[in-house]
C-alpha positions as CSV (number, residue, x, y, z in Angstrom):
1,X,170.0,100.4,63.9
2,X,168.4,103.2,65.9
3,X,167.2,105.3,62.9
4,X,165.7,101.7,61.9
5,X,163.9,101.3,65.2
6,X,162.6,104.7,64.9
7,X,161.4,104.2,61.7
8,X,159.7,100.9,62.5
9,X,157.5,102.3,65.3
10,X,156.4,105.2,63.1
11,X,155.0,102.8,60.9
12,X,153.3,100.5,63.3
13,X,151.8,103.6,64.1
14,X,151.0,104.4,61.1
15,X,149.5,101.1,61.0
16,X,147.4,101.3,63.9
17,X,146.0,104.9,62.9
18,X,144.9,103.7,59.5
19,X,143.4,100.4,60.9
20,X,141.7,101.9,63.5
21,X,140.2,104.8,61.3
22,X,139.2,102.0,59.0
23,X,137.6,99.8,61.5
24,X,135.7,103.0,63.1
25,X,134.2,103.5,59.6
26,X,133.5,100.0,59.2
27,X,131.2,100.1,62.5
28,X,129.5,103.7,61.5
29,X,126.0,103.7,60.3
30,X,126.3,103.0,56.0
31,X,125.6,106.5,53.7
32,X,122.2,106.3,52.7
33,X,121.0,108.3,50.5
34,X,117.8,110.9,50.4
35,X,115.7,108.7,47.8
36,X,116.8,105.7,49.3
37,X,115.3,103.8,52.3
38,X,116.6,101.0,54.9
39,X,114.5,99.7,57.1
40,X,114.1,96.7,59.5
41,X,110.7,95.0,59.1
42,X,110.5,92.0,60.8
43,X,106.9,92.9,61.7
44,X,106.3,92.6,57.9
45,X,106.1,89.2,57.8
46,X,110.3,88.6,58.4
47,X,112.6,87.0,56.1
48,X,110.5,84.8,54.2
49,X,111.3,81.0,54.3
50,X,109.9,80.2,51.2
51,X,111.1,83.3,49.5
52,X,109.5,86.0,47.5
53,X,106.9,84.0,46.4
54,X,102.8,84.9,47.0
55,X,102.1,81.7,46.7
56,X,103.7,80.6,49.4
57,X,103.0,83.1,51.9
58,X,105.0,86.4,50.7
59,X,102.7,89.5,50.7
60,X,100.1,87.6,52.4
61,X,99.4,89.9,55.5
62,X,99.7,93.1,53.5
63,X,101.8,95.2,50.7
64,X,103.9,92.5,48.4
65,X,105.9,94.8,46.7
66,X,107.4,93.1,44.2
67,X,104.1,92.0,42.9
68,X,100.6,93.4,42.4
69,X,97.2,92.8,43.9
70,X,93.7,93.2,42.6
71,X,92.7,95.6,44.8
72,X,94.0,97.6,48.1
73,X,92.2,98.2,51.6
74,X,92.9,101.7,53.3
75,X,93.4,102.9,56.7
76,X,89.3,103.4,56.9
77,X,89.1,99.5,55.7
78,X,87.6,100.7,52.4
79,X,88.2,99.3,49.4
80,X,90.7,100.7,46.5
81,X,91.6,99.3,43.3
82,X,94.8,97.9,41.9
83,X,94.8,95.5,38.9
84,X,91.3,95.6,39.3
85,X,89.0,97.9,37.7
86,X,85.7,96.6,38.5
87,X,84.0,93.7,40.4
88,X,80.7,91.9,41.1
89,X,79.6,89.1,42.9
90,X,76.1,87.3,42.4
91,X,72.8,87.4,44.2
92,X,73.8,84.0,46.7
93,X,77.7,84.8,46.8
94,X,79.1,82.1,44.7
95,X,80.3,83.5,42.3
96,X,83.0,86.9,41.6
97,X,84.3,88.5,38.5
98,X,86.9,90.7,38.4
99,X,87.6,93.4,35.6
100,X,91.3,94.2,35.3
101,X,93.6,97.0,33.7
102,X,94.8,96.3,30.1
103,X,98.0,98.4,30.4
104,X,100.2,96.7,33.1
105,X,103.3,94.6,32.4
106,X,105.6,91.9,34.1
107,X,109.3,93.5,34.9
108,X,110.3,90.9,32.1
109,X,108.0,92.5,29.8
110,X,105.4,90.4,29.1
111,X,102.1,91.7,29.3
112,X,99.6,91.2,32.5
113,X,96.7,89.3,31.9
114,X,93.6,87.4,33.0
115,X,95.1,84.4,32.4
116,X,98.4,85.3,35.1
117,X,95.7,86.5,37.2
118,X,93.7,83.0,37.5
119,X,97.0,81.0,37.5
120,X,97.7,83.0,40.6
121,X,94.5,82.0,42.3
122,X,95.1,78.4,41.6
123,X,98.4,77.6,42.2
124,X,97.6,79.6,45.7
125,X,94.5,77.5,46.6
126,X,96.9,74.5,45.5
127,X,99.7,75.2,47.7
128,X,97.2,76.5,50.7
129,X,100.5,78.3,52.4
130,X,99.1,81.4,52.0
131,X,95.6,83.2,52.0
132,X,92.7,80.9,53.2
133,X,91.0,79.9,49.6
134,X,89.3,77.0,50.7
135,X,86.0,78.6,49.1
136,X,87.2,79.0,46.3
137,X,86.3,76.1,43.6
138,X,88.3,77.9,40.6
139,X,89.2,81.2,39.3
140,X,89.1,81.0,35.0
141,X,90.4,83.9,32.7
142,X,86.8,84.5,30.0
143,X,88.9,86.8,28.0
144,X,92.1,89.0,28.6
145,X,90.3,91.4,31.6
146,X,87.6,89.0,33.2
147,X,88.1,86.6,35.6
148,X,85.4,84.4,37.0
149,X,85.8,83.5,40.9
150,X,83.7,80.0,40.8
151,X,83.0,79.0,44.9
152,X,82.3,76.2,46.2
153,X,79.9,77.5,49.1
154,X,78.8,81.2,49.6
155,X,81.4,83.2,50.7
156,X,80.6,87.0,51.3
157,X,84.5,87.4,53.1
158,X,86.0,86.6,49.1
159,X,85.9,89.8,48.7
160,X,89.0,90.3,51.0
161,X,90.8,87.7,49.1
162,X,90.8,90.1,46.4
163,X,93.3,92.4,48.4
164,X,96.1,89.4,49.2
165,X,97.3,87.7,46.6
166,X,100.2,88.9,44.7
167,X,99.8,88.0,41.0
168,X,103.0,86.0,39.1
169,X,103.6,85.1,35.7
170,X,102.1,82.1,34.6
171,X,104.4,81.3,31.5
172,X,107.2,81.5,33.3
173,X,106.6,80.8,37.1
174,X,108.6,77.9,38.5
175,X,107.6,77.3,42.0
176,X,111.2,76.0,42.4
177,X,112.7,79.2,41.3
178,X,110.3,82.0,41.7
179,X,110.9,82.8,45.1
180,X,114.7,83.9,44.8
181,X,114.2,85.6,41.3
182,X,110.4,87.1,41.4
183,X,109.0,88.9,38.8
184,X,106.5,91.1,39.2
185,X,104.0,94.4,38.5
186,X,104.2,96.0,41.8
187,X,105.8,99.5,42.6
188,X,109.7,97.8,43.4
189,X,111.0,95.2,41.3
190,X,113.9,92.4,43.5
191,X,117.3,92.9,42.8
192,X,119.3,91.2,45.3
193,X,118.5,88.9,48.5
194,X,121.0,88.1,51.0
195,X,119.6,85.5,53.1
196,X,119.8,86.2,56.8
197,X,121.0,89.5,56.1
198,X,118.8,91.8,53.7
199,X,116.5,92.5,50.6
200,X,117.6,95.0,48.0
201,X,114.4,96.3,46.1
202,X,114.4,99.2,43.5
203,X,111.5,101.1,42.0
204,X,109.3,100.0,39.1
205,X,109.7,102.5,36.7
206,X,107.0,101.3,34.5
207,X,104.8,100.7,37.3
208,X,101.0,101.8,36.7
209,X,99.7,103.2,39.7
210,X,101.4,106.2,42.1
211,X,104.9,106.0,42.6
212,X,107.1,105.8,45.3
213,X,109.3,108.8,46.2
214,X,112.5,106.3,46.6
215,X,114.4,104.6,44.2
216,X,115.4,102.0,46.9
217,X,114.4,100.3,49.4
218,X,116.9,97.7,51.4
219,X,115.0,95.5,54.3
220,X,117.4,94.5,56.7
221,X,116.5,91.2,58.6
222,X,116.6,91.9,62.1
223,X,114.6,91.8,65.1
224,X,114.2,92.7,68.5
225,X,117.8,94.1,70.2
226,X,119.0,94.0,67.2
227,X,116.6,96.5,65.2
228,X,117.0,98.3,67.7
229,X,120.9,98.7,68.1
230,X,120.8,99.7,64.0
231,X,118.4,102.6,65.3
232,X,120.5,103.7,68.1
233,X,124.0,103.8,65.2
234,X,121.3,105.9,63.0
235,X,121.6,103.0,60.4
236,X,117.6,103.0,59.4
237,X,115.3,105.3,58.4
238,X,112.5,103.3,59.8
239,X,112.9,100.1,62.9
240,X,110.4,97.6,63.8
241,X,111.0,97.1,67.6
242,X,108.9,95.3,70.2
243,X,106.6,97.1,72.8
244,X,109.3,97.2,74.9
245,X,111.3,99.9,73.5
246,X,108.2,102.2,73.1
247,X,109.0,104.5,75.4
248,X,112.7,105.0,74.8
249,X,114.2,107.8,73.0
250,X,117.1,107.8,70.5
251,X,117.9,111.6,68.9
252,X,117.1,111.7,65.4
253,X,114.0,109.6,66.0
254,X,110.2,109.8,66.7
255,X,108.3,106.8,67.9
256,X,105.1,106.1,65.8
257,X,102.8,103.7,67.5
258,X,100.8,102.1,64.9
259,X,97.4,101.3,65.5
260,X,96.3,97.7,64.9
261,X,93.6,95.0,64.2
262,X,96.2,92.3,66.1
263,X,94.8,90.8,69.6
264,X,96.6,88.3,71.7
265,X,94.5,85.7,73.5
266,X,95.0,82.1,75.4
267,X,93.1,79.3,73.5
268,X,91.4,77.1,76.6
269,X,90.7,73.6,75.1
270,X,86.9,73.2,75.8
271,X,87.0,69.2,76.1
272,X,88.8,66.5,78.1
273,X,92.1,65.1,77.0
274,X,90.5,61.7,76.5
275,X,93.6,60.0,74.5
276,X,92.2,61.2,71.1
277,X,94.2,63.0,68.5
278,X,93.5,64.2,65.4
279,X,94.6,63.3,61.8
280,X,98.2,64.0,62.2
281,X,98.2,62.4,65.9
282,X,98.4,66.0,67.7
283,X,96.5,65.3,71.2
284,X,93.3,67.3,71.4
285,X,91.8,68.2,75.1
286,X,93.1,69.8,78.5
287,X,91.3,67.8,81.8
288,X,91.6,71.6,83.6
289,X,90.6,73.9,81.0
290,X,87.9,71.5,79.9
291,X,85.8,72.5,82.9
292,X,83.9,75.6,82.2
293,X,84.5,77.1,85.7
294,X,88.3,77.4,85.3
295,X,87.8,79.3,82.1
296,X,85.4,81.8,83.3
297,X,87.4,82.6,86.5
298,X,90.1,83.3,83.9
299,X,87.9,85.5,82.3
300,X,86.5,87.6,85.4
301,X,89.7,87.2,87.4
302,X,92.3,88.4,85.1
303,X,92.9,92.4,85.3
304,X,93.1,93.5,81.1
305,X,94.0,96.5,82.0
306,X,96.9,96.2,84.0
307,X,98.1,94.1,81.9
308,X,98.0,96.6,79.1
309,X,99.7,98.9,81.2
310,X,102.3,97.1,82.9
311,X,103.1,94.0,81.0
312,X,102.6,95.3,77.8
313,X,104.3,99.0,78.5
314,X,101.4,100.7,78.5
315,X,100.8,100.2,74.7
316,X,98.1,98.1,74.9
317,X,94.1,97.9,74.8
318,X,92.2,95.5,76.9
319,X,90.1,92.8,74.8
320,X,87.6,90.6,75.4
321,X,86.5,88.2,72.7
322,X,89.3,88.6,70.2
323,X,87.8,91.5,67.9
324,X,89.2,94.8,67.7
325,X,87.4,97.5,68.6
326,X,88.6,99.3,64.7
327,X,86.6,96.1,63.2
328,X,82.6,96.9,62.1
329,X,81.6,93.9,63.9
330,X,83.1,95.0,67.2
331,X,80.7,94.2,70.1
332,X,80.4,96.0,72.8
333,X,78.4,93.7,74.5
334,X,81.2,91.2,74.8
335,X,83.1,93.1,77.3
336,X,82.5,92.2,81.1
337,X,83.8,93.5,84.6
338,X,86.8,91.8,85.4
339,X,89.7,91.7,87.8
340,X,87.2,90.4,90.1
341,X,89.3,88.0,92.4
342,X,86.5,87.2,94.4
343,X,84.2,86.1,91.6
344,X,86.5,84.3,90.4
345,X,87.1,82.5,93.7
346,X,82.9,82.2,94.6
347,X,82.7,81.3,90.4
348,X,85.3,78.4,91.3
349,X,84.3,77.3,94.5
350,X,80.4,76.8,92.8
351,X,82.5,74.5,90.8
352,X,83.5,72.0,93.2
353,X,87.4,73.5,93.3
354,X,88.8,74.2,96.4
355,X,92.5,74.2,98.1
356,X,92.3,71.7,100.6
357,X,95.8,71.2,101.0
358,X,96.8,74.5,101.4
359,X,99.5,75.2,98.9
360,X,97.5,78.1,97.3
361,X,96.3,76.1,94.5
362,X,92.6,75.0,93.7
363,X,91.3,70.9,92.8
364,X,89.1,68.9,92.4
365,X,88.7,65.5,92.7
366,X,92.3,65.2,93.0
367,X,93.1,67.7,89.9
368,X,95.1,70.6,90.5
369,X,94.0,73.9,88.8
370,X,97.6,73.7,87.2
371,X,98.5,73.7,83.4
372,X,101.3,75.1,81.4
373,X,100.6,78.2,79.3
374,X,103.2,78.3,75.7
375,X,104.3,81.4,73.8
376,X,106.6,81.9,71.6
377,X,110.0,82.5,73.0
378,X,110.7,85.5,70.3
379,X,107.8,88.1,70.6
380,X,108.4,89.4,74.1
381,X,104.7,90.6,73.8
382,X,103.6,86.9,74.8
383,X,106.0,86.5,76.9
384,X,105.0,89.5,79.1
385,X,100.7,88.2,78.7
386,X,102.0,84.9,79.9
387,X,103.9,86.1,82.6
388,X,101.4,88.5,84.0
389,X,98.1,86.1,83.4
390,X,99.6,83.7,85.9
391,X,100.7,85.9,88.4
392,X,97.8,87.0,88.4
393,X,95.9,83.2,88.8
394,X,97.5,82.6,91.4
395,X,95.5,85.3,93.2
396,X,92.4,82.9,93.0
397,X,94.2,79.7,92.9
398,X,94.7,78.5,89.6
399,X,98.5,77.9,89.0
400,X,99.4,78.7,85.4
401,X,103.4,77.7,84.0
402,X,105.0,79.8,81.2
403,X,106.5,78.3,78.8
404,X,109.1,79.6,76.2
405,X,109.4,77.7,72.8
406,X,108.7,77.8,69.1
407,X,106.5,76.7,66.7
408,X,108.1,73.3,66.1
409,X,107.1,72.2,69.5
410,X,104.1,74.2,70.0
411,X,102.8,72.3,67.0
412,X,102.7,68.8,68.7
413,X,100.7,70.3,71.4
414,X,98.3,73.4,70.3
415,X,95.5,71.4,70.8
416,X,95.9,70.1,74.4
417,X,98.1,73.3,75.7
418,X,96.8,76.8,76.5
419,X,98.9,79.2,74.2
420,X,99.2,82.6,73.7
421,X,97.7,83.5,69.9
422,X,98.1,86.4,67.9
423,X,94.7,87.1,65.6
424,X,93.6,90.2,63.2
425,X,92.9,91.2,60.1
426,X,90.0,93.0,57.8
427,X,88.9,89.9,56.8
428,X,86.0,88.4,59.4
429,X,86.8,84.9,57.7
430,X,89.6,84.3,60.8
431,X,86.5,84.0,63.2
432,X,85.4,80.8,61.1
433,X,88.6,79.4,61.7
434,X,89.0,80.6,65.1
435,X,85.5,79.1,66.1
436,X,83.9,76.9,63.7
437,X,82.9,73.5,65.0
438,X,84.2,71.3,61.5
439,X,87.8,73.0,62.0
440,X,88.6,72.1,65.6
441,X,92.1,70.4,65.6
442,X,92.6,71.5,61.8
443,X,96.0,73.3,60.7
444,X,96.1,76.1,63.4
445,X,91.9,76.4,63.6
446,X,89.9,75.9,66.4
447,X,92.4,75.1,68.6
448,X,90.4,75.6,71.5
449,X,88.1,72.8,70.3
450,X,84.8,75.1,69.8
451,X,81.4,72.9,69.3
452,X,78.9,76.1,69.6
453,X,76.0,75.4,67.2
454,X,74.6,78.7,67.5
455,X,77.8,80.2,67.0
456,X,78.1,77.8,63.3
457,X,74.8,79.4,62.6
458,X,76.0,82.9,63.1
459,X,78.9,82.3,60.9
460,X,77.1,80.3,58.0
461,X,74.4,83.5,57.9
462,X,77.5,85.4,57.8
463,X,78.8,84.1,54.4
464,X,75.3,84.2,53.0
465,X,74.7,88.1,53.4
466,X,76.2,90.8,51.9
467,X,79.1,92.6,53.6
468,X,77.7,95.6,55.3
469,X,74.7,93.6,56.3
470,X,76.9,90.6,57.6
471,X,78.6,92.4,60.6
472,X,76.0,91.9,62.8
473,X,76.3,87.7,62.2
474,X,80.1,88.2,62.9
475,X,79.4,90.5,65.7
476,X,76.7,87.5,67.4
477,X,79.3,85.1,66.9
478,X,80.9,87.1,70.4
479,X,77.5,87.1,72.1
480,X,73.9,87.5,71.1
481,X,73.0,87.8,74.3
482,X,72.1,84.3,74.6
483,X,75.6,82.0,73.4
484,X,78.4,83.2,72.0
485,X,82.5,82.6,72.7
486,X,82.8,85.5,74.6
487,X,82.9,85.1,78.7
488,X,79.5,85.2,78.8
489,X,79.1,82.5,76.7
490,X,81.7,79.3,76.1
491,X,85.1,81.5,77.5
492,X,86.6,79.4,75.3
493,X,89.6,81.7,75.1
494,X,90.7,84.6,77.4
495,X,91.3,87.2,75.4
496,X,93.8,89.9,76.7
497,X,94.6,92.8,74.7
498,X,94.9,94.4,71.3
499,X,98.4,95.1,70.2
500,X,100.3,98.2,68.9
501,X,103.1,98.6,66.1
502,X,106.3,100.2,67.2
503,X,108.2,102.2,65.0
504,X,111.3,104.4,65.2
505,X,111.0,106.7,62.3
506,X,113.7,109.0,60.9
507,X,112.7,112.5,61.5
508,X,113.8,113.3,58.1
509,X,111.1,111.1,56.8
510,X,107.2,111.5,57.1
511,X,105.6,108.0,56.5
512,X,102.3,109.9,56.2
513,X,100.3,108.7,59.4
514,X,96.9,109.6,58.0
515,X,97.2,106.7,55.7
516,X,99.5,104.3,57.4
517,X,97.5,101.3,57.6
518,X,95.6,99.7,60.2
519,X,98.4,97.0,61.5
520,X,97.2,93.3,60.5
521,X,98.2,90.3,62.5
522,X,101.9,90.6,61.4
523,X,102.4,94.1,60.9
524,X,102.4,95.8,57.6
525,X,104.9,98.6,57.8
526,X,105.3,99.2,54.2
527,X,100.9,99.3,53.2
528,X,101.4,103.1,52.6
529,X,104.9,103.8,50.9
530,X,103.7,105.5,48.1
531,X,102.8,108.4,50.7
532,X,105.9,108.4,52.0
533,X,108.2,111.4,51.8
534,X,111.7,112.8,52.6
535,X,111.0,116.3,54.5
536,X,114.6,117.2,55.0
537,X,117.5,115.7,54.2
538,X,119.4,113.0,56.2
539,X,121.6,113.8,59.0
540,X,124.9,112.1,57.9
C-alpha cells in the first residue's frame, strides 16, 4: 500500500512537470523562421469584412498582395509601374489608356489580360465599396495590352486610380467566393484565412516584378493591447500599435514612427438642423456649429500643438485645413495663430454669445454653446483629440461632450454631430469629397455640409488641368486669400493634427525606411516589402 502511494505521487508529479512544461511552451512566442514574417497589421486596413477581394475594399488604401495593380506610388509620391507599361491621358482629361505587360499570369495559370484588367474596373465602379470611380464611365479591353479609361467628366486625379485597384480574374471571379479563395498576380499568393485570428500568405514564385526576401508572411489580427502583448512575448517581427505605446521600449525592438499623409479633424455642420434629412433620413445640421462664430473660436482657441504633444504623445503635427504638409498642394497660408483664448472669447462675444448665467458656458438666445463631439471608441488617437479639444473649450466657454461609439451609430448622426475624421491620401480627389457642395450629406462626404462656390470652382479647375499644374487649384480650395475652408475662410472643420504610424520592428529585420511609404489614411505597413530584409538572424 505504501510503495503504491509512493508510486502514485511520483506520477502526479510526473504529471504536473510534463503539463506544466507543456503549457509553458504553449504560451512561448511560436518558432518563426528567418524567411518567414508575422506581423500584426491592423493599420493595414484590419481583417477584411468582405474578404480578400479588391473589389470590395481589400488593397484599397495601399499594397494588396495577393493581387496586382497597374502602377505603384513611392515614398517621393512618384509614380512606378506595375502591370502597366505605359499610359496617356487626352488633351481635356476624359479619357486614359493603359499599356500593360504581356508576360504575367493568374496563380491558377491563366494568363493576365486587358480584358481581366477592364472587368476589374467595372465590377469596382459597380460595387462602389472600394476606390471612388464615380468618374469613370467604362474601362474596355481594345486588344490584349490596351485598355481605354472612358470618363464621364474630366478627371486629372484618375491617374491615382491607376495605383488601387487590385486586378482579379474575370473568367473565373465569383463575387460570392472570391474573397475567401482569391487568386491573383501579386508577389504572395493566399493560402489559409482564419477569421478573427490570421492570414497565411506565401510568395509568388512566378511573380514578374522584384521579389520578396520571405517565403511567408502570416498577418495576425490584432490591435491595440493586444498587438502589443505579442510584441512584448517576442511573437512578431513587425506590430502595429497605437500612439500610445510610442515611447515604450521592449528589448529586441526598435520603434519606427512612420511618417504619414493621415490628418484627424472635427467636421462642424455649417447649417441649422432644420428637421431635414437626406435620402436615407440621416438628419443634416447642428443649431451651435451652424453659427460661424463658434467655429472660428474653435479654430483660434484650440492649442494644435499641445495637443500634439500631450494628447497625442508627442507624435503628432499640428494641422490646419486637413492637408499634409508631405502633399504638393500644401498651403502654407492656411495656418493661423491659435491658442488664443482671448480671441476666441472677443471672436464669440462679437457674436452675440455670452454666459449670463454663470456656469462657464457661452448662449445665445437661450442656446448653450454645448454639443457632443463622436469618435470612434477603438483608435485611442480620437479619443485623446476629443478629450483634449474640449478641455480645452471650456477655457472660452463652449462646452464640448465626448462621445465613444462605432460606426453603426455614428452613421445615423454624421451629419448633425461634430466627429473626429481621419483623411489622407496621394490622391487630391478626397478634398472633392470632403468639400464639394453636390456631396453634402452623401455616403461619408461633405459631412460638414460645405456650400462654398468658390471653393466648387477651385475644385472643378482642378480636374480640368494637368497634375503638376493642378496643385495650386487644390491648394486654393484651403484659402486663396479671399474664401476657402480653412479658418480664414468657412472653418467648416477644425482641423487638429497629422498622424504618425507606430511600429515595433524586430531588430533582426530592416524594413528599409528610405522606401517605406508615406502612411495613407489607414496605414500601409506592407507598401515596401520587397525592400525588406533579414540582417541577422532571429533571436529564438
Amino acid at each position: 500500500m505504501e510503495q503504491k502511494y509512493i508510486i502514485g505521487i511520483i506520477a502526479v508529479i510526473l504529471i504536473a512537470i510534463v503539463g506544466g512544461a507543456l503549457f509553458m511552451s504553449g504560451s512561448s512566442a511560436p518558432a518563426r523562421a528567418d524567411n518567414e514574417l508575422v506581423i500584426t497589421a491592423f493599420q493595414h486596413g484590419g481583417e477584411p469584412e468582405a474578404g480578400l477581394d479588391p473589389m470590395y475594399g481589400w488593397g484599397d488604401r495601399g499594397e494588396p498582395l495577393i493581387q496586382s495593380t497597374l502602377m505603384k506610388i513611392t515614398r517621393n509620391m512618384t509614380y512606378e509601374n506595375d502591370l502597366a507599361t505605359d499610359w496617356e491621358v487626352n488633351g481635356d482629361f476624359t479619357e486614359y489608356t493603359v499599356k500593360i505587360r504581356d508576360d504575367v499570369n493568374f496563380t491558377d495559370g491563366t494568363p493576365l489580360t486587358a480584358e481581366d484588367v477592364a472587368f476589374s474596373y467595372n465590377q469596382a465602379k459597380e460595387t462602389g465599396a472600394a476606390v471612388d470611380l464615380s468618374s469613370l464611365d467604362k474601362a474596355t479591353a481594345v486588344d490584349d495590352t490596351t485598355i481605354k479609361f472612358e470618363l464621364n467628366k474630366p478627371d486629372s486625379t484618375f491617374s491615382d486610380k491607376l495605383l488601387y485597384v487590385g486586378i482579379v480574374p474575370s473568367d473565373s471571379y465569383n463575387n460570392e467566393t472570391y474573397g475567401t479563395n482569391p487568386v491573383g498576380s501579386g508577389p504572395f499568393k493566399f493560402v489559409q484565412w482564419d477569421k478573427g485570428q490570421q492570414l497565411i500568405l506565401e510568395k509568388n514564385p512566378d511573380y514578374y516584378g522584384k521579389q520578396p526576401e520571405f517565403d511567408k508572411l502570416t498577418i495576425l489580427f490584432e490591435t491595440n493591447e493586444a498587438s502589443f502583448n505579442s510584441v512584448k512575448n517576442h511573437e512578431l517581427d513587425l506590430g502595429s500599435v497605437p500612439m500610445a505605446y510610442a515611447n515604450e521600449t521592449v528589448d529586441g525592438y526598435h520603434v519606427y514612427l512612420a511618417e504619414s499623409l493621415d490628418v484627424r479633424g472635427i467636421s462642424l455642420p455649417v447649417v441649422n438642423n432644420t428637421g431635414e434629412t437626406n435620402d436615407d433620413g440621416v438628419p443634416l445640421g447642428n443649431n451651435v456649429t451652424a453659427d460661424k462664430s463658434i467655429r472660428e473660436a474653435l479654430n483660434y482657441g484650440i492649442n494644435r500643438t499641445d495637443i500634439a504633444k500631450g494628447a497625442l504623445n508627442g507624435v503628432g503635427v499640428p494641422n490646419y485645413d486637413g492637408i499634409a504638409h508631405y502633399l504638393p498642394w500644401y498651403n502654407k497660408e492656411a495656418a493661423i495663430q491659435d491658442s488664443d483664448v482671448d480671441k476666441a472669447k472677443q471672436i464669440l462675444k462679437d457674436g452675440g454669445w455670452e454666459d449670463t448665467d454663470g456656469d462657464g458656458i457661452v448662449e445665445k438666445d437661450g442656446l448653450k454653446a454645448s454639443f457632443d463631439l463622436y469618435y470612434s471608441s477603438d483608435a485611442s488617437e480620437r479619443q485623446a483629440i476629443a478629450v483634449g479639444v474640449s478641455e480645452q473649450a471650456k477655457e472660452f466657454g463652449i462646452e464640448i461632450n465626448p462621445v465613444g461609439s462605432n460606426w453603426d451609430e455614428m452613421d445615423t448622426v454624421k451629419f448633425s454631430t461634430p466627429i473626429v475624421w481621419g483623411f489622407g491620401s496621394t490622391d487630391p480627389i478626397t478634398m472633392w469629397g470632403e468639400y464639394y457642395s453636390d456631396q453634402a450629406g452623401i455616403g461619408y462626404n461633405n459631412p460638414a455640409l460645405v456650400n462654398n462656390s468658390a471653393v466648387d470652382k477651385h475644385i472643378d479647375n482642378a480636374m480640368s488641368m494637368d497634375r503638376e499644374s493642378s496643385y495650386k487649384e487644390w491648394s486654393a480650395v484651403s484659402w486663396d486669400g479671399n474664401t476657402g475652408i480653412s479658418p480664414k475662410g468657412d472653418a467648416a472643420w477644425l482641423w487638429v493634427s497629422e498622424i504618425r504610424y507606430a511600429y515595433f520592428v524586430d531588430d533582426s529585420l530592416d524594413i528599409s525606411e528610405d522606401t517605406f511609404k508615406l502612411q495613407p489614411h489607414g496605414g500601409d505597413a506592407l507598401g515596401n516589402i520587397y525592400d525588406w530584409t533579414r540582417i541577422s538572424s532571429i533571436e529564438k
